[in-house]
N, C-alpha and C positions, 0 to 999 in steps of 0.2 A: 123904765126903771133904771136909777144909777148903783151899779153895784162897782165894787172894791176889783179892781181887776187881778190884782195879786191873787186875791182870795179865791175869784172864779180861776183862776189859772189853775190856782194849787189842786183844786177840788176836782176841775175838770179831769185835768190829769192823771189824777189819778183815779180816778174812775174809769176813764180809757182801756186802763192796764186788765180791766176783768173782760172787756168787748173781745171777741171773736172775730174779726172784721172779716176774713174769707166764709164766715157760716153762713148757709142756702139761706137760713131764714135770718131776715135782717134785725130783728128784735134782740141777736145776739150781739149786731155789730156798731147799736149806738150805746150812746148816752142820756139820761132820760132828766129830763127836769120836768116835772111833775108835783103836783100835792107837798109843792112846799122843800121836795128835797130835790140832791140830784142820786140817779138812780143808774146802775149799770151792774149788769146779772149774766152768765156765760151756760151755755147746757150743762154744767154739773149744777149748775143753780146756787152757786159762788156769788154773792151778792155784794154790793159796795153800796153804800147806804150814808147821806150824810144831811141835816138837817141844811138849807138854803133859802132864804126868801129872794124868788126869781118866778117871773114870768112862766107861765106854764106851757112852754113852747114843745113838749113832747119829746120825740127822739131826734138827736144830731148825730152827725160827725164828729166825733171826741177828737181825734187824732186833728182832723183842719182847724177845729177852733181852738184846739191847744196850740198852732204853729202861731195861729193870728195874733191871739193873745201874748203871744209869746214876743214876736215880732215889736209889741209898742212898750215903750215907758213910760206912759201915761198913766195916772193913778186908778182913772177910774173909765168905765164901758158903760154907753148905754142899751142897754137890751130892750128891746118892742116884738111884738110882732104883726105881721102885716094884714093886711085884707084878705091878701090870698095864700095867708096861712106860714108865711116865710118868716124866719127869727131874723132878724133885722139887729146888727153888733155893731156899734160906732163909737172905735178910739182914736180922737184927738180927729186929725180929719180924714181919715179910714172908714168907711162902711162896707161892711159883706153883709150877704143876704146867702143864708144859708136854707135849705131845702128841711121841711121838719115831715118826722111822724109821727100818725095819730098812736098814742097810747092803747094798749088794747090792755082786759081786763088783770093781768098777769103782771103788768107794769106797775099797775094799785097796789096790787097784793106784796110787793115788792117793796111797795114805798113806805108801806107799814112796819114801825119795829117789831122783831119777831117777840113773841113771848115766849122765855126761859121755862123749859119743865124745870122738876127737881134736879140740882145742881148736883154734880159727882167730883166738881174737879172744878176752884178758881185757884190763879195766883195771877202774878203780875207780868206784862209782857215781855220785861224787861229780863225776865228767869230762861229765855229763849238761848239768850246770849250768855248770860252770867254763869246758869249752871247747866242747861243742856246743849250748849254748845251747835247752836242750831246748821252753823257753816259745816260742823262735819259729820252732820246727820246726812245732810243733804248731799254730798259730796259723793254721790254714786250714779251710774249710766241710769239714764233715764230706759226703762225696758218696753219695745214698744211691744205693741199685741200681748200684752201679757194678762190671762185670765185671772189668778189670782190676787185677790187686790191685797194683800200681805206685802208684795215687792210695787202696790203702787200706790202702798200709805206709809204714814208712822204710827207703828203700833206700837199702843199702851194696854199693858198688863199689868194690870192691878189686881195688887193679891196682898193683904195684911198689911196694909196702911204703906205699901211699898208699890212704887211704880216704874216697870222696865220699859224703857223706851229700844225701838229696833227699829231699823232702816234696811234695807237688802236689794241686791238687784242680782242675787243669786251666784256672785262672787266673791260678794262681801257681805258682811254682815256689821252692825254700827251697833253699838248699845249704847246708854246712858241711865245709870242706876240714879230714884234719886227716893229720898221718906218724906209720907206725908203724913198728914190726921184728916181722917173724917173721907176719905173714900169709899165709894162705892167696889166692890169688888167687878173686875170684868176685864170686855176686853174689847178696846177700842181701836177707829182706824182710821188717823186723821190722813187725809189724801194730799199729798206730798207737792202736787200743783196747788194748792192754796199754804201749802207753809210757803213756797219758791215765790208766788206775790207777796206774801207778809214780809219779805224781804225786801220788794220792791217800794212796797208801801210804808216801810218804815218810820220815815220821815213824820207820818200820822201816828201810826198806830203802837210805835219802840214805848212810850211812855204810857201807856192803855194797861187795860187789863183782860182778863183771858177767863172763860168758863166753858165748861163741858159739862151739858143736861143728859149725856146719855144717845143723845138724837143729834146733836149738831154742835159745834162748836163758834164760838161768835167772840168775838174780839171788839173793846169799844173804844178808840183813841180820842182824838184831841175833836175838837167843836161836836160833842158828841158824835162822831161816825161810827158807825157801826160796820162789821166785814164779818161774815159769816159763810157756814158753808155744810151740807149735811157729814154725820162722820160714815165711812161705808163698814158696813157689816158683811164677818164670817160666820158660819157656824163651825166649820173647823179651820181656826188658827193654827197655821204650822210653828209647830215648838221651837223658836231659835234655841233655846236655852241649850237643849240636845246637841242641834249642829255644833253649837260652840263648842261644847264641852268634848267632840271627836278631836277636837286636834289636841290632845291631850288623853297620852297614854289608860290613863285612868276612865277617863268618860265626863269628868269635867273642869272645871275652871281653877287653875292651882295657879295664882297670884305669885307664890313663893320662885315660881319658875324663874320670873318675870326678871331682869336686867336691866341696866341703861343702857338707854343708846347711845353711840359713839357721838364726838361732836362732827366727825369728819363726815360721817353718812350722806348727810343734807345735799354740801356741795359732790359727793362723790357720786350722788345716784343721780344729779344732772348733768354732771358729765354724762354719765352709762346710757343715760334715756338719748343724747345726741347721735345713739346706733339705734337704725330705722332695721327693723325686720321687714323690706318688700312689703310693706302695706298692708302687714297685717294690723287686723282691728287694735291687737293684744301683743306687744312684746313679753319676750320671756328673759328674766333678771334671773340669771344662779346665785341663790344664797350658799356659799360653804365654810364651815366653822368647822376648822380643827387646831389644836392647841392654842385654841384661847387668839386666833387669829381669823377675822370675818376677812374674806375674798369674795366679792361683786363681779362677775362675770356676764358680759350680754355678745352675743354675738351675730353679723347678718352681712351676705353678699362679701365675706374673706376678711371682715372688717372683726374684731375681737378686741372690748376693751374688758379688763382686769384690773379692779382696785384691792391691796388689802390694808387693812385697818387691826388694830389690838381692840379684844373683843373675847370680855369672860361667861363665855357659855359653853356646854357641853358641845361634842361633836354632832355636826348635822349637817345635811345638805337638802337645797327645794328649789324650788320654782316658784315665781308669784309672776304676776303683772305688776312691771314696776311703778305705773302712773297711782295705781292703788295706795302703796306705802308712799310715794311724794306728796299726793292730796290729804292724806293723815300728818303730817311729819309737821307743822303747826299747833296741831294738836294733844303730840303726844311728846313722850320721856322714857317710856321702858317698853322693853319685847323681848319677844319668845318666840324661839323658831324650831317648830315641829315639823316631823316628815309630811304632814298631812296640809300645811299652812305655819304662816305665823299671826299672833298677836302681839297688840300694838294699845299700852294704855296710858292716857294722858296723866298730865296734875289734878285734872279736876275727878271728873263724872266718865269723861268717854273715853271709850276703847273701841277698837277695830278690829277684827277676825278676818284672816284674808285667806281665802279656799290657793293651795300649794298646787304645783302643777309638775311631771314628771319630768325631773330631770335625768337622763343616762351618763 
């Protein structure tokens, strides 16, 4: 069969991106072309799904046949496969003969589109970027061993046609407020390794559209592909709402606090981040604000740098992790610096809570 080679490129490739290639069991580490599509699924059961008419040559090597592919400028591949069971690729005067696997029952069930229960939650993919600012949901340590899947999703709290999005890795905290109609009320928890592909996959899926039945979330882009992925459940959701509202005298969130940020900050906290604390994971930034004068202070191994800046906020002094405030600082335009942390809130929808740390 002559297929479009651009096309199996685009496809293959991304499909790749969901395989597991070091997992024991090899079903995680191909790519499946089967029943008409091509198919490729990862142990959380993340699936990449795209309709294809192609030889049913079972599971390959995503990654070698995307270099091969890659390798020619030739319009088009022809795919066979052999006697003895090998996928057979020939562009221009190139042939590989690549090693296949048989399909096993799990591969089918995969190659099937899922059916949607009742929907709680569509809009379009493109609102990832637009209004919930998906770069700086993400933009936190990935936490490993971490039992509570609270800090290894994004969780959506739905409550009266409103829904608060949160992100954490237990030093920060990320929200994004945004209103909708016709929600279900609840409380959901998209797994934050399938947003981090959706970013990979863009290319396909930025123009798509987006649903949540309750049970899974599934994304449909361009030549119908489909990407999906179970959402993981709590029974008890820890309250961000709460934490936030501690770093603030009162017990919550008071806006009125809130300031602009200097213009000088940006370039001053990359100079500051250029002092290394001995290897520690976390440098420690002093924020100190008195008479309407922000001073940047980091210090390590006799080395002390000091910025200050004009800066209209009450008297304070804290401690953050200054990587935290630079990976927000794209995002945002005002903050608020409490003894407990500061907050950090954009033009749009997001803001950031960054847990304070003792300074003497």
């Amino acid at each position: 069969m002559e297929l479009d080679r651009e096309h199996l490129l685009a496809a293959i490739k991304a499909a790749n991106l969901i395989t597991e290639p070091n997992h024991k069991s090899p079903i995680f580490t191909k790519v499946w072309l089967v029943d008409d599509h091509i198919v490729s699924f990862n142990n959380s059961t993340t699936v990449f799904l795209m309709p294809f008419e192609t030889p049913a040559l079972g599971g390959i090597d995503g990654a070698l046949l995307t270099q091969l592919l890659a390798k020619s400028d030739d319009d088009t591949v022809e795919v066979t496969i052999t006697d003895k069971g090998q996928a057979r690729f020939k562009v221009g005067r190139s042939i590989a003969m690549l090693p296949t696997m048989d399909p096993i029952d799990i591969v089918h069930e995969f190659a099937k589109p899922p059916e949607l229960g009742d929907t709680v939650l569509e809009f379009e993919v493109s609102m990832f970027e637009e209004d919930i600012e998906l770069d700086g949901m993400l933009s936190i340590r990935e936490v490993k061993r971490e039992l509570a899947l609270d800090f290894d999703s994004l969780n959506l709290a739905v409550t009266n046609d409103k829904i608060v999005m949160y992100s954490s890795d237990r030093s920060i905290i990320n929200r994004t407020i945004l209103k909708t109609e016709g929600m279900v009320d609840g409380h959901y928890l998209v797994p934050l390794e399938y947003l981090r592909l959706l970013k990979k996959l863009w290319p396909i899926f930025g123009e798509g559209s987006c649903a949540i039945d309750g049970k899974r979330i599934i994304i449909a882009g361009e030549d119908d592909a489909l990407f999906y992925t179970p959402l993981s459940t709590t029974d008890h959701p820890i309250q961000f709402a709460n934490v936030i509202g501690q770093l603030w005298e009162s017990g919550k969130v008071e806006t009125k606090t809130l300031v602009p940020i200097p213009e000088e900050l940006a370039d001053a906290l990359k100079r500051a981040m250029l002092i290394k604390q001995g290897g520690q994971k976390d440098d420690t930034l002093k924020l100190s604000v008195e008479n309407n004068k922000l001073t940047m202070t980091i210090e390590a191994h006799g080395t002390n740098f000091t910025e200050t800046m004009d800066f209209e906020h009450p008297d304070i002094q804290v401690g953050v992790t200054p990587q935290y405030l630079a990976k927000a600082l794209p995002h945002i335009d005002r903050i608020y610096i409490g003894r407990r942390g500061i907050a950090v809130f954009g033009p749009k929808r997001f803001s950031r809570f960054i847990v304070g740390k003792y300074t003497p």
